[in-house]
N, C-alpha and C positions, 0 to 999 in steps of 0.2 A: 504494500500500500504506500500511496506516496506521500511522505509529510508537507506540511506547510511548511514555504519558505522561511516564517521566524523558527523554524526548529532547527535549522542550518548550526544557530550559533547556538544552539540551548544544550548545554553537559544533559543534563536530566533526560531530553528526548535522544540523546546519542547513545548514555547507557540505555532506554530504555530499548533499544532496537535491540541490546545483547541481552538485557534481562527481565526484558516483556516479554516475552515468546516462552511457555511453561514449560515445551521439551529441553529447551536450552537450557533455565536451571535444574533443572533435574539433571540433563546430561554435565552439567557445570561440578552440582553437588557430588556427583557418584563420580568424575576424576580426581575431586579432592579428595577422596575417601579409598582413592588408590586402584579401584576401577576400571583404569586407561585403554583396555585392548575393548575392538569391535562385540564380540562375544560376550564377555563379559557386562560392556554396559547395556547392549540389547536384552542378557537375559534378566539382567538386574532392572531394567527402568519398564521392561513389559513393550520396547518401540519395535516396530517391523526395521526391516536391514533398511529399506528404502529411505525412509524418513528420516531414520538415524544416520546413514550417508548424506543426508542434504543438508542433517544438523553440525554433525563437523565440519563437513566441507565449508560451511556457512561462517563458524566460530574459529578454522584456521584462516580464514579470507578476511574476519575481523582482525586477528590479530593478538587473542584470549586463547589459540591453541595453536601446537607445532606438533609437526607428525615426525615420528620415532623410529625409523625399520628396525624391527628386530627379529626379523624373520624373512629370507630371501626367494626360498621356496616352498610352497608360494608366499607372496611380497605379505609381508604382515606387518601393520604400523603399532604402534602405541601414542596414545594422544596426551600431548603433557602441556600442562600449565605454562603460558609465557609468564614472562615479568606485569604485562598488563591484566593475563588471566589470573595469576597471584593476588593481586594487587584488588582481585572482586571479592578474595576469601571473605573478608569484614563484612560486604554485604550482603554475602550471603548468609554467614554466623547471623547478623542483624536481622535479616527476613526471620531465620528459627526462630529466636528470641521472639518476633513479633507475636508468630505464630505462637508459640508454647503461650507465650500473657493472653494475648487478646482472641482467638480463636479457640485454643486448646485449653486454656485457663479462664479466672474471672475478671481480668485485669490487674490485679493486684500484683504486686512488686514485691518476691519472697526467693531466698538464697537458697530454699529450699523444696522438697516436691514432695506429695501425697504419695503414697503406695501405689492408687489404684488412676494413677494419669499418666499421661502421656512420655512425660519424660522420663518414668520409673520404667516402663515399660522399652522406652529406648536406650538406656543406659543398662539394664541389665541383661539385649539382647546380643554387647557386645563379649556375655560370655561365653568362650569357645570361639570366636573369630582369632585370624592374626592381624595380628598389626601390619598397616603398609610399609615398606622399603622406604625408609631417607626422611624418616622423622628426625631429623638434628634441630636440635632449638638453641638458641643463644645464650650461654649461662650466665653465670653473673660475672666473670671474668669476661666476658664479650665473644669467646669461642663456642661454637655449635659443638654442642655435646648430644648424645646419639640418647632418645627417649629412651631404649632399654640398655642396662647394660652391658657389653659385650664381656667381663669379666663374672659376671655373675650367675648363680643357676636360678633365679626369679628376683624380680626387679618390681618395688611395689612406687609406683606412682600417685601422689596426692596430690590434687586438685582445690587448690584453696580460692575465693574472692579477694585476698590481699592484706597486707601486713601493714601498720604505724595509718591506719587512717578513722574519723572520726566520724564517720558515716555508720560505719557497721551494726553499731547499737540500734540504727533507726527502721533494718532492715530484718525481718525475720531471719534466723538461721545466718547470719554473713559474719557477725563475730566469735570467737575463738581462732583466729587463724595463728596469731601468737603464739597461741596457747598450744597449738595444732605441731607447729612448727618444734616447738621447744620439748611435746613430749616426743617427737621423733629423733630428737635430737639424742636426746637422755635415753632412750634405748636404740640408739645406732650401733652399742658394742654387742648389744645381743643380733641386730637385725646381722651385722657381720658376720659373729660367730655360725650363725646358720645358713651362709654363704648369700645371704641376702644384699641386696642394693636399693638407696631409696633413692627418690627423686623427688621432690619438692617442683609445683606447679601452679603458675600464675600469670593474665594478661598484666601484670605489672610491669613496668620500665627494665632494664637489665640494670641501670645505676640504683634504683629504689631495690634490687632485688642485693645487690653487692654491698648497697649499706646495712642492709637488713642482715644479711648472711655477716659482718666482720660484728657488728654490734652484738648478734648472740649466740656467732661461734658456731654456725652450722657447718655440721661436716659432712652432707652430703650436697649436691647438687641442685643449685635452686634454676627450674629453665624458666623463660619468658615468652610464654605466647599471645605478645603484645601484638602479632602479625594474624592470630588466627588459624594459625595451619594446621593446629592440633584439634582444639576446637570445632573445625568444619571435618576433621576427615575425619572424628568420631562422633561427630555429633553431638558434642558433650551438653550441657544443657549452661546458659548464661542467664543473667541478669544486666541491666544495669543499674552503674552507683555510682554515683558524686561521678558522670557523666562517662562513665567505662564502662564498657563490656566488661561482665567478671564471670568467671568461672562459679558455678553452684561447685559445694562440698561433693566430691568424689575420691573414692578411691582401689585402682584395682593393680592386681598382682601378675604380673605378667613373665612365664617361664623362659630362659634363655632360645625357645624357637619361636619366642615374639607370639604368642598365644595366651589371649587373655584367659586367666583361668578364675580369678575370682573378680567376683564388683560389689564393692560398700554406696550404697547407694538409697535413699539419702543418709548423711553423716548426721545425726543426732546429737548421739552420747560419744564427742569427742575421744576422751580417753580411753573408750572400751572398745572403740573402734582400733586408733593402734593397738593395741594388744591383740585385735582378733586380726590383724594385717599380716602382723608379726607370726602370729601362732599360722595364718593358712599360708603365708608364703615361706615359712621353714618345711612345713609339708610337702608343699611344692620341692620345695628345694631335694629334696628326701629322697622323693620319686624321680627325679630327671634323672 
C-alpha cells in the first residue's frame, strides 16, 4: 500500500512498514530467540514456505536481516540479526511488556506474576529447552562474558529488576535485589564447592553494575542486558521502573549443554529461593 507523502520523513511510519506487518514480528521475535534457519521458523510460527520466503526476503531488503550459508548442498541460509535488526530487540521486549500489563494483565504495574497467567506459564515452558548459541552479555568489567559457564557442570542465573534505586518499595515484588544479591554472594563457596557457577542478571548500566559489584564484593558475574538480547530471546517477562525496562525476579539453572533444567519463577521468599537454587543445581551438577 502506498503511504502518504508526509510519511517520507516520519521515523514512526518507516518503523512501522518493519513492525506493522504481524508475520514480521513474529518472524522478528523467533530469530531472536535463536530460531534462524527456514524450517525451523516455518515450523515454529505455523507460516507456509511461500509467505515466509516473501517475509525474509522483505526484512533482508530492509536491512533488519542478512542471510548466512551454512549449508552448500543444497544452499541453506541462516537469517541473522543486523546491527539495525538488533537495535529493534527493545521494541520488541517493549510490545511483550505491553502485552503481558495491558492485554494479558489488569494494567497494573507488578515485579511480579500470579501462578495461573501468562507469564508463569511462559517462563516455566522454558524448562527442558536449550539455550541459543552466542549469549555473551557485557559484564561489569565491560567484557562479554558467555551467559553459561563454560567451566562449570550447571550455571544458575538470576534475574533481578536492579540494585541502589529508590523506586523498588513503590512496586510490588521489585525490592530485595540487594538482599538477592548478597545472599548469593554468602553462599558462592558452597554454590563452588558443588561445581556450581552463578550469574547475576540485570537491564542495569554495566558502570551501575561494576559499582555495585566493588561496593559489596560480589564474586560472581554481574551481566547487563541493558541491550535486551537476553530478554527477547527468552522471553523473560519485564516491567517498567523509574523509566527502565527491568527484568521480573527469575531464576533458572542451566547444565553445562546449555539446557534449562530448573525455573524459580515467581521469586517470592527470597532466601528460600537461593537455597533451593543451590540445592537443584548441585543435583544437576551430580548427574552431568
Amino acid at each position: 500500500m502506498r503511504m502518504h507523502n508526509a510519511d517520507e520523513s516520519c521515523g514512526t511510519a518507516q518503523a512501522a512498514k518493519v513492525l506493522g506487518d504481524w508475520w514480521n514480528v513474529l518472524v522478528l521475535r523467533e530469530i531472536a530467540r535463536g530460531r534462524v534457519r527456514f524450517d525451523a521458523l516455518a515450523s515454529e510460527i505455523g507460516l507456509s514456505r511461500k509467505v515466509l520466503t516473501e517475509r525474509l526476503g522483505r526484512l533482508v531488503t530492509q536491512g533488519v536481516l542478512h542471510r548466512s550459508l551454512y549449508q552448500r548442498r543444497p544452499v541453506r541460509y541462516e537469517y541473522l540479526l543486523t546491527e539495525a535488526g538488533a537495535a529493534l530487540l527493545p521494541l520488541l521486549v517493549a510490545m511483550q511488556e505491553w502485552g503481558d500489563r495491558w492485554m494479558l494483565g489488569d494494567g497494573s504495574v507488578t515485579a511480579t506474576a500470579s501462578a495461573d497467567g501468562a507469564e508463569h506459564t511462559r517462563v516455566h515452558a522454558l524448562t527442558g529447552t536449550r539455550l541459543p548459541d552466542g549469549l555473551d552479555l557485557p559484564g561489569a568489567g565491560g567484557e562479554e562474558l558467555p551467559l553459561v559457564s563454560p567451566d562449570a557442570a550447571a550455571t544458575v542465573v538470576f534475574a533481578y529488576p536492579g540494585t541502589g534505586v529508590a523506586w523498588e518499595e513503590q512496586i510490588p515484588g521489585a525490592d530485595g535485589c540487594t538482599q538477592e544479591n548478597r545472599l548469593f554472594r554468602d553462599a558462592w563457596p558452597d554454590f563452588r564447592r558443588a561445581g556450581v557457577d552463578v550469574r547475576g542478571l540485570s537491564t542495569q548500566l554495566v558502570d551501575e553494575q561494576a559499582d555495585f559489584a566493588r561496593a559489596e564484593a560480589i564474586p560472581f558475574p554481574l551481566l547487563s542486558d541493558a541491550s535486551h538480547r537476553l530478554a527477547a530471546a527468552l522471553r523473560l517477562p519485564t516491567f517498567r521502573g523509574a523509566g527502565r525496562l527491568r527484568h521480573k525476579r527469575v531464576i533458572v539453572v542451566v547444565d553445562a549443554g546449555r539446557t534449562v533444567r530448573h525455573v524459580l519463577f515467581p521469586v517470592v521468599d527470597i532466601p528460600r529461593a537461593v537455597t533451593e537454587s543451590l540445592h537443584l543445581a548441585a543435583r544437576c551438577a551430580r548427574t552431568a
